[in-house]
C-alpha positions as CSV (number, residue, x, y, z in Angstrom):
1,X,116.2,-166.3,132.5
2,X,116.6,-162.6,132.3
3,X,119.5,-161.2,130.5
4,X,119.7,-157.6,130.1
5,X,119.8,-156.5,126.2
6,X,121.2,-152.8,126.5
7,X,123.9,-152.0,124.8
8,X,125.7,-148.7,126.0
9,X,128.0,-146.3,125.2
10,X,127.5,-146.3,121.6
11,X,129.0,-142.9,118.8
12,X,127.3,-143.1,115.8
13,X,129.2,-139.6,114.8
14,X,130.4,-138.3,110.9
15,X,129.0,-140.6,108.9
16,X,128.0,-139.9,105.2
17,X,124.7,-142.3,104.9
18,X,123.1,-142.5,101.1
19,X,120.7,-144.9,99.2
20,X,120.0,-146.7,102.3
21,X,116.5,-147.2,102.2
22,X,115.9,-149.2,98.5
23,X,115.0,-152.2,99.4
24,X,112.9,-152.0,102.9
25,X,110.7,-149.2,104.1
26,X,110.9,-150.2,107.7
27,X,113.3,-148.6,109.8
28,X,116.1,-145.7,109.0
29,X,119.4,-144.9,107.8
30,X,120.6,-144.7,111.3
31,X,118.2,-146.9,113.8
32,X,118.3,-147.5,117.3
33,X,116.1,-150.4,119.5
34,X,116.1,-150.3,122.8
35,X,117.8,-148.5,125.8
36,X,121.1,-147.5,124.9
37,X,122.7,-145.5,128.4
38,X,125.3,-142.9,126.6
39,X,125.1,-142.7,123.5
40,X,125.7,-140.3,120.9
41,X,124.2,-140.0,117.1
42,X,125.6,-136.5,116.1
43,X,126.9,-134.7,113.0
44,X,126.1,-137.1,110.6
45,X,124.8,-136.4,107.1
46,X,121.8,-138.5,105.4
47,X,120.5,-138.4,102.1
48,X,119.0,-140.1,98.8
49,X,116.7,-141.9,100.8
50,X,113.7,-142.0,99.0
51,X,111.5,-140.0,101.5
52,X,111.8,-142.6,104.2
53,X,112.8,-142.2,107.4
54,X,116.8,-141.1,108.0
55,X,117.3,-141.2,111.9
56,X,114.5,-144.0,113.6
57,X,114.8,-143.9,117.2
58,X,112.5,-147.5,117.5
59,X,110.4,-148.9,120.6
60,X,112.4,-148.5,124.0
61,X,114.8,-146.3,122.8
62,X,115.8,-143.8,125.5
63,X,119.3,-142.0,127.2
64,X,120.5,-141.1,123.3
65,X,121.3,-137.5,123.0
66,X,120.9,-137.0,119.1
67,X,121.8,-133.4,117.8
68,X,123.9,-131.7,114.9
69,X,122.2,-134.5,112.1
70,X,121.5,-133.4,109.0
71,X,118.7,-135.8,107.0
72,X,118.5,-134.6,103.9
73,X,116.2,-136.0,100.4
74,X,115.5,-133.0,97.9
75,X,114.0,-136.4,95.6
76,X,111.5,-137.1,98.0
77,X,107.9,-136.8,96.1
């Protein structure tokens, strides 16, 4: 059986993303697996993540036009 995965047409746009990384270190604030045709991660603002990763664009991920994202974690050491 072959059914497709892919979701599409996704806007992951002005979020404020903070603390998001306490408990796992796999992953990121704002992560993506997989094909996802039309979608958009813009203008969102990450922090107080511990030094970990804040956008994760995981295996397969293509056709996702990420700009205007500000990751940001002055605590990082």
């Amino acid at each position: 059986m072959r059914t497709p995965t892919t979701h599409r047409d996704i806007v992951v746009a002005n979020n404020r993303v903070h603390g998001a990384k306490k408990l796992f270190h796999d992953g990121g604030a704002i992560y993506n697996l997989s094909a996802s045709p039309g979608t958009l991660i813009t203008e969102n603002y990450i922090f107080d993540i511990h030094g970990l990763i804040g956008l994760y664009l995981d295996e397969g991920s293509r056709y996702i036009i990420v700009r205007r994202n500000v990751v940001q974690d002055p605590a990082a050491e």
